[in-house]
GURO-442791 format. One record per residue: residue in three letters; x, y, z of N, C-alpha, C, O in turn; residue number from 1. Coordinates in steps of 0.02 Angstrom, whole numbers, plus 50000, padded with zeros to 5 digits. Example, Ala and Ser with C-alpha at 12.3 -4.5 7.8 and 13.67 -1.06 7.14 Angstrom:
<atoms>
 res neast nnorth   nup caeast canorth  caup ceast cnorth   cup oeast onorth   oup   n
 Ala 50660  49716 50390  50615   49775 50390 50660  49835 50390 50712  49834 50423   1
 Ser 50642  49888 50354  50684   49947 50357 50645  50002 50394 50670  50057 50402   2
</atoms>
This chain:
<atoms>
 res neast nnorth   nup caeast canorth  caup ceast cnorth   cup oeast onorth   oup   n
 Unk 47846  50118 52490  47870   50107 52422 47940  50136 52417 47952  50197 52415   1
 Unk 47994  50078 52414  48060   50114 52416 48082  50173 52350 48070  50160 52290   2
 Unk 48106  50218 52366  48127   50276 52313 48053  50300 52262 48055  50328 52207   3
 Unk 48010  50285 52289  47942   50298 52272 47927  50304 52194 47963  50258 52174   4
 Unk 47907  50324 52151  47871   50329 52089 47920  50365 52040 47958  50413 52050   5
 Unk 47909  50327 51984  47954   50389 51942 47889  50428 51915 47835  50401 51901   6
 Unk 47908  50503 51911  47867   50527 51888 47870  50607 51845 47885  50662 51870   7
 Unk 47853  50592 51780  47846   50639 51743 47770  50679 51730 47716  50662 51707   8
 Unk 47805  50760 51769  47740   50789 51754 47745  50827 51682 47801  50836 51658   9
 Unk 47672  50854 51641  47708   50879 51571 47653  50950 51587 47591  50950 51588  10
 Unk 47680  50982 51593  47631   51048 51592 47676  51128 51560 47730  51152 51580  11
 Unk 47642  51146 51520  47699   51204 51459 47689  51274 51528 47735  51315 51532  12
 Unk 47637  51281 51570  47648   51324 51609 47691  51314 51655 47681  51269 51696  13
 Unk 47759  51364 51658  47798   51340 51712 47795  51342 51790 47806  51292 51824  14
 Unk 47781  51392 51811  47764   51401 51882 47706  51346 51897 47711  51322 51954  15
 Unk 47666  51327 51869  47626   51274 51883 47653  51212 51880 47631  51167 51916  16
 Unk 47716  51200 51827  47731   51137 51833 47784  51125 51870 47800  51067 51883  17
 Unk 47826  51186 51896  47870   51165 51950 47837  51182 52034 47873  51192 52083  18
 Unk 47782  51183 52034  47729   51176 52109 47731  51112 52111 47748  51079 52160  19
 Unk 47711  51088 52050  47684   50996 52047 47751  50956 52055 47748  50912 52098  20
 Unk 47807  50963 52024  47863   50937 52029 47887  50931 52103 47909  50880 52130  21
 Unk 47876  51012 52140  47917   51005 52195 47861  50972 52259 47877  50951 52315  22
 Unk 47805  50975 52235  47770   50955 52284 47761  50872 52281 47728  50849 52328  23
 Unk 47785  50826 52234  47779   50763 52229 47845  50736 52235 47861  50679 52250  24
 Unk 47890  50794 52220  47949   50771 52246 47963  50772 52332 47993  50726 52359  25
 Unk 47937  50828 52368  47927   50825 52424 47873  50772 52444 47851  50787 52500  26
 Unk 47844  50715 52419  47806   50640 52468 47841  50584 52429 47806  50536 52412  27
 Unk 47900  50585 52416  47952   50526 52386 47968  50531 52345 48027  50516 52337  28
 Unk 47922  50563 52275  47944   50509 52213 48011  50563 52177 48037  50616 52195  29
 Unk 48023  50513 52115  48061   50539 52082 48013  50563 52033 47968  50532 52004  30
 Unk 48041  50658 52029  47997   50674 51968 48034  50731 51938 48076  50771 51960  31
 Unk 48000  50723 51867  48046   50765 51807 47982  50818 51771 47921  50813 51762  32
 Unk 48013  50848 51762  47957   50922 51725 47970  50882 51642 48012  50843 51619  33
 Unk 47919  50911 51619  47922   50922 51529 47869  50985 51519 47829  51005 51561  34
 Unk 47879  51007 51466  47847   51069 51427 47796  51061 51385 47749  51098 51372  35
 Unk 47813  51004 51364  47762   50974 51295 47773  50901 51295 47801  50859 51331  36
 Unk 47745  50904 51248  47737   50795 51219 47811  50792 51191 47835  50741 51215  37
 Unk 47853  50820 51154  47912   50810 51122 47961  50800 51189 48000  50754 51199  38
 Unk 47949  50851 51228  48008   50855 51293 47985  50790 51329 48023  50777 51375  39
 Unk 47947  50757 51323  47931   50705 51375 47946  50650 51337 47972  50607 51373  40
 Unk 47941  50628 51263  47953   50583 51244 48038  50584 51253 48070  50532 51250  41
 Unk 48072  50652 51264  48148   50642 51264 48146  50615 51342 48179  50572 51370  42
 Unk 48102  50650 51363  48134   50613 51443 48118  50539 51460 48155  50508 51498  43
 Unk 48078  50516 51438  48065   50447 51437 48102  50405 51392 48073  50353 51375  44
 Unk 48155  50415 51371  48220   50396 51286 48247  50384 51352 48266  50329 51373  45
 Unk 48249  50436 51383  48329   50428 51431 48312  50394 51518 48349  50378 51565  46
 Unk 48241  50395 51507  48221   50339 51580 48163  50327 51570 48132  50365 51532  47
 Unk 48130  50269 51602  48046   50253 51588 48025  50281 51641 48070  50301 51678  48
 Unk 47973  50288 51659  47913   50322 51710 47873  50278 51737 47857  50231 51701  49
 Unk 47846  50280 51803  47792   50247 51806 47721  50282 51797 47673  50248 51779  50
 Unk 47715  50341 51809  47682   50383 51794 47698  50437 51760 47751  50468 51757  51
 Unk 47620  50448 51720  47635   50529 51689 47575  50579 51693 47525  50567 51659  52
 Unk 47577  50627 51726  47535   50676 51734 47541  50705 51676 47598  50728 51667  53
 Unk 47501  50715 51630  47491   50740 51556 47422  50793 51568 47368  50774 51592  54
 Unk 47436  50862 51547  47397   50919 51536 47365  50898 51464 47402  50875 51420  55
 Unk 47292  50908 51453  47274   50911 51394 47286  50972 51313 47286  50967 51251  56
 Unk 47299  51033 51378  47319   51080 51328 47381  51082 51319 47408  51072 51373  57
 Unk 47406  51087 51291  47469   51087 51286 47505  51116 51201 47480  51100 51147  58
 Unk 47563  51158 51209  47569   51197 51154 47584  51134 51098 47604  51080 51117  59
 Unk 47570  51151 51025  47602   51071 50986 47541  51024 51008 47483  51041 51021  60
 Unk 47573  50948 51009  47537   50912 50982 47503  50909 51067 47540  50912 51116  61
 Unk 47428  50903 51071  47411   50910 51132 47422  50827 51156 47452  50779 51130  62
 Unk 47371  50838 51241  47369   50756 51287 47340  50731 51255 47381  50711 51214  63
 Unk 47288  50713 51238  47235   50658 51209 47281  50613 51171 47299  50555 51185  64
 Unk 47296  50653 51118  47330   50587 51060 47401  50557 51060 47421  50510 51026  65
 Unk 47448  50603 51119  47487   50579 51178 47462  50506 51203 47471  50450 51179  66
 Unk 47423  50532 51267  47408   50473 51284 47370  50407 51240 47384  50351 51261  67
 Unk 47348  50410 51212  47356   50359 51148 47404  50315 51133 47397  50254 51128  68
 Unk 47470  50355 51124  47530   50327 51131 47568  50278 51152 47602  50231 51133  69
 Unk 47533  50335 51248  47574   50301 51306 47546  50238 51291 47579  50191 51269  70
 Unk 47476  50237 51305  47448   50153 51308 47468  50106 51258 47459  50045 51257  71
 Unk 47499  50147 51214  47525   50064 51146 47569  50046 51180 47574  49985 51190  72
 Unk 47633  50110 51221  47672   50104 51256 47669  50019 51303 47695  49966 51287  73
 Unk 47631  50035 51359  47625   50000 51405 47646  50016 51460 47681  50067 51455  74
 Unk 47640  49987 51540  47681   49982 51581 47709  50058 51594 47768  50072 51604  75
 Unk 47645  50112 51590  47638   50172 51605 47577  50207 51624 47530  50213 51584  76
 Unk 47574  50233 51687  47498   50239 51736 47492  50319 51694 47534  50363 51703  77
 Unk 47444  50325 51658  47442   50408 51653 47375  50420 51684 47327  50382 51692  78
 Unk 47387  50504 51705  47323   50532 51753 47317  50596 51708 47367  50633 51706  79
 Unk 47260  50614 51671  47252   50665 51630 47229  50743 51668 47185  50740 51712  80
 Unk 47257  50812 51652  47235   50863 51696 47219  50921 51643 47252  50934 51592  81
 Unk 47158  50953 51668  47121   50993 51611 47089  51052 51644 47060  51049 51699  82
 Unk 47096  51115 51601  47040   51154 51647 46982  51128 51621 46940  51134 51666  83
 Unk 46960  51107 51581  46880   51098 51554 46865  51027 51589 46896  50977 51574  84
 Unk 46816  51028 51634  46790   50994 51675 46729  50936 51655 46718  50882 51682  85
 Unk 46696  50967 51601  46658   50945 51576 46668  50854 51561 46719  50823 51544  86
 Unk 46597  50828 51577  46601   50744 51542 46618  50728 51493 46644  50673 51491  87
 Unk 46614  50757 51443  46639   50743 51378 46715  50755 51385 46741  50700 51387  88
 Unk 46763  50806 51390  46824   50807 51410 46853  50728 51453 46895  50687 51433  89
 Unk 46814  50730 51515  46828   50670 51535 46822  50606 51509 46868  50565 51514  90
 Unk 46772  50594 51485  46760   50524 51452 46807  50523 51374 46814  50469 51344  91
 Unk 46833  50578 51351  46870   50605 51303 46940  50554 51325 46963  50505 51296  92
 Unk 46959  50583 51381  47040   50575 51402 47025  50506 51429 47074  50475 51410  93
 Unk 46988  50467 51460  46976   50391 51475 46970  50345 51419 47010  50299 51410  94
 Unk 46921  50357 51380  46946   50319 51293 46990  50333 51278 46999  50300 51227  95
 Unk 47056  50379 51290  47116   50393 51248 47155  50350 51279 47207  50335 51249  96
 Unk 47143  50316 51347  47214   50287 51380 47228  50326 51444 47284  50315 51467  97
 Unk 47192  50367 51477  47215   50380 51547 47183  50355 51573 47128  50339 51552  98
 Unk 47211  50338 51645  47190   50291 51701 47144  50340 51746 47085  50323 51753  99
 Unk 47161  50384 51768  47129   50439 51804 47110  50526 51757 47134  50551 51706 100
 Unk 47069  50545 51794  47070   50638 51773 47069  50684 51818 47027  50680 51863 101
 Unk 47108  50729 51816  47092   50797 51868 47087  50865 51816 47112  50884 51763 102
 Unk 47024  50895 51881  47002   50950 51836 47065  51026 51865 47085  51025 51923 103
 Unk 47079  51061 51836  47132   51123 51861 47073  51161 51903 47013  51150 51892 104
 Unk 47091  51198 51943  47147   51195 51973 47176  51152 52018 47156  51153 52076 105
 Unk 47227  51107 52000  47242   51034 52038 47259  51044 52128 47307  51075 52152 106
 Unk 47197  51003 52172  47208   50997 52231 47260  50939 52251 47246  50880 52241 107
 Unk 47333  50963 52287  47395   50960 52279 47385  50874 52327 47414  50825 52303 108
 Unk 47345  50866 52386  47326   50802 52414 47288  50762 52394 47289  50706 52419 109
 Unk 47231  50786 52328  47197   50744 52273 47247  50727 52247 47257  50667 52258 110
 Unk 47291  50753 52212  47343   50739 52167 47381  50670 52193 47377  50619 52157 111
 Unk 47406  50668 52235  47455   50634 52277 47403  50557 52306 47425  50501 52321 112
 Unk 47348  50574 52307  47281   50512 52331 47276  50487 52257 47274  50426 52248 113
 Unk 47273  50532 52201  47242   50487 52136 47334  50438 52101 47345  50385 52072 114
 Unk 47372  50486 52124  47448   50457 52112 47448  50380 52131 47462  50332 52096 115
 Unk 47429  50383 52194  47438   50319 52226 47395  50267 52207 47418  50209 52206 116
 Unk 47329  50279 52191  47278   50237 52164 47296  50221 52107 47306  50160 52105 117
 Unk 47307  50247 52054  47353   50247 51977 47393  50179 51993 47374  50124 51973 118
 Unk 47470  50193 52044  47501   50136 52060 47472  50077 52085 47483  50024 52057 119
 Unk 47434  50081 52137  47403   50019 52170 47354  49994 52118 47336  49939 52140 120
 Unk 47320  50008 52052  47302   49965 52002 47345  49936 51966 47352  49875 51957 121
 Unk 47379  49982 51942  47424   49930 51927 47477  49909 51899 47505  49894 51846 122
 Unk 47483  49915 51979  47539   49882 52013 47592  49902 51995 47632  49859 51975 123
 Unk 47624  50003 51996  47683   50017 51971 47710  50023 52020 47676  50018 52071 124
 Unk 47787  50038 52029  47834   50047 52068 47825  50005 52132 47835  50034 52185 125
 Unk 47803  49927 52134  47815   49902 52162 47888  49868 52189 47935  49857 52150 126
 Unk 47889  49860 52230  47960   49818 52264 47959  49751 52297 48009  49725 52321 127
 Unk 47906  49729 52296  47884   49646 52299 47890  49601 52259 47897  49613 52199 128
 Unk 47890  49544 52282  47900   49474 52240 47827  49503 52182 47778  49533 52206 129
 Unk 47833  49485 52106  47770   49473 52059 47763  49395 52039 47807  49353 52028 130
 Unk 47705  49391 52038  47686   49313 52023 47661  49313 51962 47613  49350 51950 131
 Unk 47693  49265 51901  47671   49293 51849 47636  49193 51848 47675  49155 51820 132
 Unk 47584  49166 51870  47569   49108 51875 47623  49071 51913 47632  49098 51967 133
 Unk 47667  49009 51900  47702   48979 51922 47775  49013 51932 47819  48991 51969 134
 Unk 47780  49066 51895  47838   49099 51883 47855  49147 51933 47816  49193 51923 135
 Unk 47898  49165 51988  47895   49226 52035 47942  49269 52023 47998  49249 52035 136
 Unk 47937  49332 52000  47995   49393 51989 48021  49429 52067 47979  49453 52105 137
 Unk 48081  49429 52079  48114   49483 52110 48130  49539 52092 48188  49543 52072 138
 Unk 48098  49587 52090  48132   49644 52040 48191  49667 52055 48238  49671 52016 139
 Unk 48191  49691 52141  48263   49721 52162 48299  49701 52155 48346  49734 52133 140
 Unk 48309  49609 52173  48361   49580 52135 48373  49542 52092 48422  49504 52094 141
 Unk 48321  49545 52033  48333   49550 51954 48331  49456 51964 48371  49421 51932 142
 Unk 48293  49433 51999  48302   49357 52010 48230  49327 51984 48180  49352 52010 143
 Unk 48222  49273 51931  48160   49240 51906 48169  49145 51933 48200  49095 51916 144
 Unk 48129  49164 51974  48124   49067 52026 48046  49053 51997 48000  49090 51980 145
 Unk 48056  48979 52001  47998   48928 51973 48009  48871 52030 48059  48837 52039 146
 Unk 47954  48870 52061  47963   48796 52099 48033  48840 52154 48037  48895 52182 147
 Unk 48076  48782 52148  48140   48776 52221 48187  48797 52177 48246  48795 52195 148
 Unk 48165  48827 52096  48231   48836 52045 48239  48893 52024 48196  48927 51994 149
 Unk 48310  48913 52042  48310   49011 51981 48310  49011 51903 48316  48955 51878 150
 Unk 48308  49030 51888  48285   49038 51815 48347  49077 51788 48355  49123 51827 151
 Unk 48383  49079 51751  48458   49116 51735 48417  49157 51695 48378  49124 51661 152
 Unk 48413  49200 51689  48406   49271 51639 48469  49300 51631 48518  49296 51667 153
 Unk 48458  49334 51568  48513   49386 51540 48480  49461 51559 48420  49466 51569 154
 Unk 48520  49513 51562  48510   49576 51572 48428  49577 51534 48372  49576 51561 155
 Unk 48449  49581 51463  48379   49587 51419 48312  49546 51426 48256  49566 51409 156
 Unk 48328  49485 51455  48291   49428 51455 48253  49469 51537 48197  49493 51547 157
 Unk 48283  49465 51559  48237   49506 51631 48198  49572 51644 48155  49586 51685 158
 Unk 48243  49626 51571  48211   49673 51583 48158  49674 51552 48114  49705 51582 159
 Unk 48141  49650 51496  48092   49628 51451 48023  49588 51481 47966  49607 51470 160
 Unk 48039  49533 51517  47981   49504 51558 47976  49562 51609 47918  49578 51622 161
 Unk 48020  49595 51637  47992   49664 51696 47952  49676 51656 47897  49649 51658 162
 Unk 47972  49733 51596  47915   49765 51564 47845  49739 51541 47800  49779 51532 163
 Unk 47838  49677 51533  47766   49651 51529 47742  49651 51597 47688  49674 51613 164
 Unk 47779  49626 51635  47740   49626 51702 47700  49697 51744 47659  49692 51789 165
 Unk 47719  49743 51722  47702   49773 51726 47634  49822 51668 47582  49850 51683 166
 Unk 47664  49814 51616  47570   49823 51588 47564  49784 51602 47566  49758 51547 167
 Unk 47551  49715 51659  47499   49681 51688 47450  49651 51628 47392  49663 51642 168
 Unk 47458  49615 51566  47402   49602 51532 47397  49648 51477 47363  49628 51430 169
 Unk 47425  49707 51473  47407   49744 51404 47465  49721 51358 47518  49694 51372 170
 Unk 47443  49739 51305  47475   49733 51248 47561  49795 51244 47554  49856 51236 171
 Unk 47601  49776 51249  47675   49822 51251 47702  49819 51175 47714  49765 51149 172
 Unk 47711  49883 51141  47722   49870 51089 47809  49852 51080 47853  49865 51122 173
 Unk 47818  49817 51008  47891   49810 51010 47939  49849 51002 47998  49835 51009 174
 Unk 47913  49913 50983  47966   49966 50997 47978  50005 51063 48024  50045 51071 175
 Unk 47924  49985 51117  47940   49987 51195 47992  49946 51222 48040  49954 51260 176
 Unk 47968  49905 51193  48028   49825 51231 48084  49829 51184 48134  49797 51198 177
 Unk 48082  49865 51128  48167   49870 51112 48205  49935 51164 48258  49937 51195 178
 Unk 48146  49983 51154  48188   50037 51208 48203  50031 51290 48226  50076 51326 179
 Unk 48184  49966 51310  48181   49954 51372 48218  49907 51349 48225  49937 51296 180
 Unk 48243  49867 51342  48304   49815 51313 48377  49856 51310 48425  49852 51349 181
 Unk 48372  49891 51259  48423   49908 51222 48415  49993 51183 48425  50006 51124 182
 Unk 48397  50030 51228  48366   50101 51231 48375  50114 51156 48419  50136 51119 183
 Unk 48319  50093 51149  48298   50107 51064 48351  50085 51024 48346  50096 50963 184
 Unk 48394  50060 51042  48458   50061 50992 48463  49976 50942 48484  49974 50884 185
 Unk 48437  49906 50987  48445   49878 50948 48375  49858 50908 48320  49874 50929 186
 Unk 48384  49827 50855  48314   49821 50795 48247  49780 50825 48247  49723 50847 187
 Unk 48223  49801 50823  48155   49725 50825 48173  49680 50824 48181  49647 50876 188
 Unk 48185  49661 50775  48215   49592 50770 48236  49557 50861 48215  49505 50886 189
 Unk 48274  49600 50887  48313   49567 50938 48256  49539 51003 48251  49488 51037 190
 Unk 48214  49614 50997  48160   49591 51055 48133  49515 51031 48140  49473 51076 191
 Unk 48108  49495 50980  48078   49436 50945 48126  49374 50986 48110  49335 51031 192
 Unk 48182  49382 50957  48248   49333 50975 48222  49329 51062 48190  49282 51086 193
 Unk 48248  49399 51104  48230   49376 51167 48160  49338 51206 48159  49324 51266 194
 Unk 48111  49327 51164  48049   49319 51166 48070  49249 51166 48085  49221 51219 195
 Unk 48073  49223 51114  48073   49162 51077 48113  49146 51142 48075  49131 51189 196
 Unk 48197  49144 51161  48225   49132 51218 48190  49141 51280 48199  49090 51313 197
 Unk 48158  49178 51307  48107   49172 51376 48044  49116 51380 48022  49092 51432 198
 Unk 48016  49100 51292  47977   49051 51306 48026  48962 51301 48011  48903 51309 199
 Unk 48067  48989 51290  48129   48900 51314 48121  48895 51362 48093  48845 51384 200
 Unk 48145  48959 51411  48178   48950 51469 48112  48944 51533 48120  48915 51586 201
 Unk 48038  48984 51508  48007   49003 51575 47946  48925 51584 47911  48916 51534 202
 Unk 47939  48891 51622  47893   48864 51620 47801  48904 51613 47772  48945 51648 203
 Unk 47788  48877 51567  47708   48880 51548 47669  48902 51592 47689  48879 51645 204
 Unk 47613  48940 51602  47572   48946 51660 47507  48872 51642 47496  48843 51589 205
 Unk 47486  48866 51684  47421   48812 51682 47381  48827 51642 47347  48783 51616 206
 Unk 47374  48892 51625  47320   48919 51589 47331  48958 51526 47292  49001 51505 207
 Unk 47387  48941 51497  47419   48950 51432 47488  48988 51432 47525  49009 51477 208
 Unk 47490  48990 51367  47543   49031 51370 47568  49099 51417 47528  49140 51439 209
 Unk 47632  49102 51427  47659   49154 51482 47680  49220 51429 47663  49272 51456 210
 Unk 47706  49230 51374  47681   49267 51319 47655  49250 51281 47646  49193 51261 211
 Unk 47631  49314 51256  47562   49306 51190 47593  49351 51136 47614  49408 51143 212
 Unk 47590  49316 51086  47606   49386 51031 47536  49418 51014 47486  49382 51020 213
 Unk 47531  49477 50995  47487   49519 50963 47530  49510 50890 47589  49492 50892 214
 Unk 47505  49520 50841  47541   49479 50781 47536  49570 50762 47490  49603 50785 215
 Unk 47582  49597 50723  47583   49648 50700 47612  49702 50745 47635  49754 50723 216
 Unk 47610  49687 50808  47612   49740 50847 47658  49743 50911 47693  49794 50918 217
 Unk 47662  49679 50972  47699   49676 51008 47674  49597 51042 47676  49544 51011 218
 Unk 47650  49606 51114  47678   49564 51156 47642  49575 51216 47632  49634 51232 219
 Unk 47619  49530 51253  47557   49547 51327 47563  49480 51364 47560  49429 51329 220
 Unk 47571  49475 51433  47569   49424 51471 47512  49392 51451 47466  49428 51431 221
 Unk 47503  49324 51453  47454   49295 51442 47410  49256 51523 47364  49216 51526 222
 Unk 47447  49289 51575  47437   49262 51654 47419  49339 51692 47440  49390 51666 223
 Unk 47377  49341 51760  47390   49393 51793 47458  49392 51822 47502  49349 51824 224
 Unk 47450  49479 51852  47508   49493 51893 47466  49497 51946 47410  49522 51948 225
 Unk 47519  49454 52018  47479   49461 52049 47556  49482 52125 47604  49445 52134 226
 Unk 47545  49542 52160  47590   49591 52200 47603  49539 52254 47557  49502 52271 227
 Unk 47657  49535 52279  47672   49480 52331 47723  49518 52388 47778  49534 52366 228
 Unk 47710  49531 52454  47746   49563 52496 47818  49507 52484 47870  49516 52515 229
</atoms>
């Protein structure tokens, strides 16, 4: 996986969260510390993640209703970490929107095995062709082909179908896809506009529409993603 994972760990204890930082930074990825839910929502303003290791305790607003968030978010693998071990804790942080759980004290090669499983569902920090039905994405080089034909995208128009392709099927809300457009800066409105323009330009999948609106809320492939060496 070229330049490996982006990855934000959020843990308010520091010596614990710069073990985790330097030890995931030492097997590729790119990774950033946070303190709390506020420091992470700034770090994700200023880059998206593919993952987020989210502590449940946490000083302020804790993980649980965090990750809640992430998942309106989209097109973000979170792995929840807790000292309380207990089923209820766990099945707690799985209805909230995490993909995985680890109990503290975190085993540093569990960590790095559940990292990778997180990605290989789905399907982050890939660097392969994505097949979104008839439609094939290049990510590295920002190229959308149909058939023997490229597809002209605009900056926004590409980064926008990235970002669905990646929640793979979930619902991305529209204030994700404005901040991944146009880093929070331009209105709703605009994501809509680019929408409306991607369904001109992309041919249809066989099996319906290639976006779907969620009416109120955002936007979800209406096709699998499916990883293509």
């Amino acid at each position: 996986m070229t330049g490996g994972l982006r990855i934000v760990v959020v843990e308010d204890e520091p010596l614990t969260r710069e073990s985790l930082v330097r030890y995931l930074a030492g097997q590729g990825h790119q990774v950033r510390g946070a303190s709390c839910v506020e420091a992470c929502r700034a770090a994700l303003r200023a880059e998206s993640a593919d993952v987020v290791l989210l502590d449940i305790e946490l000083p302020g607003e804790d993980g649980l209703g965090y990750a809640r968030e992430l998942r309106q978010r989209g097109g973000v693998g979170v792995i929840m970490v807790s000292e309380r071990s207990e089923v209820a804790t766990r099945i707690a942080a799985l209805d909230d929107g995490a993909d995985d759980f680890l109990a503290k004290p975190v085993h540093l090669e569990e960590l790095a095995a559940r990292v990778r499983s997180v990605a290989r569902r789905r399907g982050l920090g890939r660097t392969g062709r994505l097949r979104l039905g008839v439609l094939v994405l290049h990510p590295e080089e920002r190229r959308a082909v149909a058939g023997a034909g490229e597809i002209p995208l605009t900056r926004g128009e590409f980064d926008l179908l990235h970002k669905l392709a990646q929640a793979d099927g979930k619902i991305v809300a529209r204030e994700a896809l404005s901040e991944t457009v146009a880093r929070g800066v331009g209105d709703l409105r605009s994501v809509d506009a680019l929408v409306s323009r991607l369904r001109r330009k992309l041919p249809p999948p066989p099996e319906g529409p290639l976006i779907v609106t969620a009416p109120g809320f955002g936007y979800r492939l209406g096709t699998p993603v499916v990883a293509e060496e």
